[in-house]
C-alpha positions as CSV (number, residue, x, y, z in Angstrom):
1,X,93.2,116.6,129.2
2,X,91.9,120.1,128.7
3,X,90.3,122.7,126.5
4,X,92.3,124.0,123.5
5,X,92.6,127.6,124.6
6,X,94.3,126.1,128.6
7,X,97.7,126.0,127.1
8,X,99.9,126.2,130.2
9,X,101.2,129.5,132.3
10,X,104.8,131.5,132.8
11,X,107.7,129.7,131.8
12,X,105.2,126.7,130.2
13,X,102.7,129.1,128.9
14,X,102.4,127.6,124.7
15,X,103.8,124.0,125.7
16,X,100.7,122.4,127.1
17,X,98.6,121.1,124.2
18,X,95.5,120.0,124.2
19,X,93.1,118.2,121.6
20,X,89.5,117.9,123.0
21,X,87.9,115.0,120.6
22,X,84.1,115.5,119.2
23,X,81.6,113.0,120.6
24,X,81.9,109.5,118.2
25,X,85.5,111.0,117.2
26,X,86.7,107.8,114.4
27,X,89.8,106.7,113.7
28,X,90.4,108.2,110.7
29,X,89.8,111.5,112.5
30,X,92.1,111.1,115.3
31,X,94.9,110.2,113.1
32,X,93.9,113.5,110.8
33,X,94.1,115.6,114.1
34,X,97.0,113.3,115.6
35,X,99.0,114.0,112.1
36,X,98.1,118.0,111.8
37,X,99.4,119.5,115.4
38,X,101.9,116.4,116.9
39,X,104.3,116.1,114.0
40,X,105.2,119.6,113.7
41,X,105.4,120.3,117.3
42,X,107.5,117.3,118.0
43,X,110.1,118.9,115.9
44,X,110.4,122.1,117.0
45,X,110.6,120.6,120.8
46,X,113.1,118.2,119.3
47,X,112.1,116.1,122.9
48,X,114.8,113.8,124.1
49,X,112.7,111.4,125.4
50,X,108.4,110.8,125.3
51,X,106.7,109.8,127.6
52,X,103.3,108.7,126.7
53,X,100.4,107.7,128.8
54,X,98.5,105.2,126.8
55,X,94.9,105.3,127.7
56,X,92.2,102.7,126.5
57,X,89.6,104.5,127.1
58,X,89.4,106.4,123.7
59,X,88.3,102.9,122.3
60,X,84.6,102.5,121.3
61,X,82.0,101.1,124.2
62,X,84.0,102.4,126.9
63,X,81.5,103.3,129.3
64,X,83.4,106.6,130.2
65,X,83.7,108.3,127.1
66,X,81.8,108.6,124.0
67,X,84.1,107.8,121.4
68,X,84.0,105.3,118.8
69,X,87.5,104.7,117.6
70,X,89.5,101.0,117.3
71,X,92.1,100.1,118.9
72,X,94.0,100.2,115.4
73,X,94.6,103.6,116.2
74,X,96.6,102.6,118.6
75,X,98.5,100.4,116.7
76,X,99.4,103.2,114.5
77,X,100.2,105.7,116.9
78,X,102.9,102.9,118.2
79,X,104.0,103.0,114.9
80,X,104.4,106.9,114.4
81,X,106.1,106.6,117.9
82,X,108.6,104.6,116.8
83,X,109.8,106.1,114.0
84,X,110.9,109.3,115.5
85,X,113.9,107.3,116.7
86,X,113.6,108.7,120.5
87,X,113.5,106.9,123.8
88,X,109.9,105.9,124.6
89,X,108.3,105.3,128.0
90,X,105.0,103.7,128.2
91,X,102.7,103.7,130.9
92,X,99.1,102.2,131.2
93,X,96.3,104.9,131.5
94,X,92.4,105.0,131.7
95,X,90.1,102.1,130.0
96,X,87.3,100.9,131.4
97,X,85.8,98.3,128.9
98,X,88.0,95.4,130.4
99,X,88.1,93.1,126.9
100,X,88.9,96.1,124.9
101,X,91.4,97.0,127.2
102,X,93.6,93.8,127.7
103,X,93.5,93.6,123.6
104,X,94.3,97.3,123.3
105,X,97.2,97.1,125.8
106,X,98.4,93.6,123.9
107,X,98.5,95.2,120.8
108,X,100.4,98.0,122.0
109,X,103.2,96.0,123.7
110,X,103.4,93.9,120.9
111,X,103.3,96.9,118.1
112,X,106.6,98.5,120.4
113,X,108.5,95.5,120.5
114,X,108.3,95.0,116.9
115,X,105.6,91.9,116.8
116,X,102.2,93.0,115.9
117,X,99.2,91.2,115.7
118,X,101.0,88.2,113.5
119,X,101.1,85.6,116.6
120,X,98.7,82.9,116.0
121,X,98.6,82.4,119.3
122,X,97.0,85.5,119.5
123,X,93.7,84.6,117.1
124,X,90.9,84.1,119.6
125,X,91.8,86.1,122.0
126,X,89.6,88.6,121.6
127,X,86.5,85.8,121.7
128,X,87.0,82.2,123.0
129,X,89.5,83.2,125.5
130,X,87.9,86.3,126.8
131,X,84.3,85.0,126.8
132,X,83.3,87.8,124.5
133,X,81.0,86.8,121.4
134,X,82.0,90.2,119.9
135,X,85.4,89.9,117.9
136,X,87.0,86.8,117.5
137,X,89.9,88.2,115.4
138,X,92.6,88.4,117.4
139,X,94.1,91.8,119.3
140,X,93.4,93.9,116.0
141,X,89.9,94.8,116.3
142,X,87.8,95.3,113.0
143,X,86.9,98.4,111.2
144,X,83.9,100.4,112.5
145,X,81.7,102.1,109.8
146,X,81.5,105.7,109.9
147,X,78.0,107.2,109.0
148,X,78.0,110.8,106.9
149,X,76.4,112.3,109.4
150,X,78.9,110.9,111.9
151,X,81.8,111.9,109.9
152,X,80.0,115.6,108.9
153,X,79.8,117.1,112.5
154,X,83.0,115.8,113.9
155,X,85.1,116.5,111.1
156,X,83.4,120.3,111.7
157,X,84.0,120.3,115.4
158,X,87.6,119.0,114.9
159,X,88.7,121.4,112.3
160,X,87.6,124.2,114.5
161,X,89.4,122.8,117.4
162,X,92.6,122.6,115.5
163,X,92.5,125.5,114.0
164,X,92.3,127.0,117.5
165,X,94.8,124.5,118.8
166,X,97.4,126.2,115.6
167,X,96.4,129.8,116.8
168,X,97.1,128.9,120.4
169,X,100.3,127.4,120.0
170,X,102.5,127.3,117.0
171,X,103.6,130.6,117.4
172,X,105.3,129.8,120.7
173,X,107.3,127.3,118.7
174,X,108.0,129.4,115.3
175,X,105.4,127.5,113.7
176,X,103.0,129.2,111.2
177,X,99.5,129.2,112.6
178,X,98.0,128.5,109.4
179,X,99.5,125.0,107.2
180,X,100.3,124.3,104.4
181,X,98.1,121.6,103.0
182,X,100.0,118.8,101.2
183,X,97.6,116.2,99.4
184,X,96.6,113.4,101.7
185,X,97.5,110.1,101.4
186,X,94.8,106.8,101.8
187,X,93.4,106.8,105.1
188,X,94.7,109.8,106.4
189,X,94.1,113.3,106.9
190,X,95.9,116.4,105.0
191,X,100.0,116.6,106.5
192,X,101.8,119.4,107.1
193,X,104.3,120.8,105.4
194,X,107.6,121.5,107.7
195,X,108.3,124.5,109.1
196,X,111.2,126.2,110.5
197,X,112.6,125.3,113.9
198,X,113.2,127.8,116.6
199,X,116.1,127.7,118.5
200,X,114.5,127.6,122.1
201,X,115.5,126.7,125.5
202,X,113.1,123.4,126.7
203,X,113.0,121.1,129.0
204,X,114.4,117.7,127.9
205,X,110.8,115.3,128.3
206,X,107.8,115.4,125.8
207,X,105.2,114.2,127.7
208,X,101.8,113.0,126.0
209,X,98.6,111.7,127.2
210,X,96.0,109.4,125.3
């Protein structure tokens, strides 16, 4: 983690990226932001293996941060993960809302080997079997609603912080600093049109942190 404008030194000086989230950041949001600076990157590192540290405490009611996103996010970033066709290694990171964080973790080991939430074994889990009287539908948790205010100041904040992110970074990477907006799809926030990739000189590991 980090500010936008700490984007490494020397040799790594326009390789460390970071994405600091807006107080009751949503889902929707984070896969906007996810979607507008990781895509692009990814293929002008051409990485030949990601490592990702997958951290539950971006899920709403963690007692550490102030976010209110799902843990279908994370679903969907396994998902995005997956279809870049490169070695993956997972490891466990932060969470400190212990339900939340054995269904977030399920989901996720069961989204990278290809299951999902389909099990029925899995439908309870998230209420009988964990004692918890607040979701009862299995790993997947349910939609949170977004209020306008909500969604009006951090979809300011995160616009500024990736527009900063964009002037920081892509131009170590021959990326252009302002994108191309393409018309965005249900759900999700404008894409990127591709840009040219550099012929650089990287090291071989992409390594991200949720």
């Amino acid at each position: 983690g980090g500010f936008e404008n700490e984007i490494g030194e020397g040799p790594g000086e326009g390789f460390n990226i970071n994405i600091p989230l807006p107080a009751e950041t949503y889902d929707e949001a984070f896969l906007r932001a996810y979607r507008a600076i990781i895509p692009p990157l990814l293929k002008a590192y051409d990485p030949d293996v990601i490592v990702v540290e997958l951290g539950m405490d971006i899920l709403a009611g963690d007692p550490l941060t102030h976010l209110m996103m799902t843990n279908n996010v994370v679903a969907e970033l396994a998902q995005q993960l997956l279809s870049l066709g490169k070695p993956l290694l997972i490891a466990g990171g932060g969470g400190y809302h212990i339900e939340h964080t054995v269904r977030g973790w399920a989901l996720a080991w069961r989204t990278f080997a290809g299951e999902g939430d389909t099990d029925l074994y899995s439908l309870g889990l998230g209420g009988v079997m964990l004692g918890s009287t607040e979701w009862a539908g299995g790993l997947q948790d349910h939609q949170l609603p977004v209020t306008a205010e909500q969604r009006q100041r951090v979809d300011a904040e995160l616009d500024a912080t990736l527009r900063a992110v964009r002037q920081n970074t892509f131009k170590y990477h021959g990326l252009e600093t302002q994108p191309a907006a393409l018309p965005p799809s249900a759900g999700c926030g404008p894409h990127l049109l591709d840009t040219q990739t550099p012929q650089t000189t990287k090291p071989e590991v992409a390594n991200a942190l949720l």
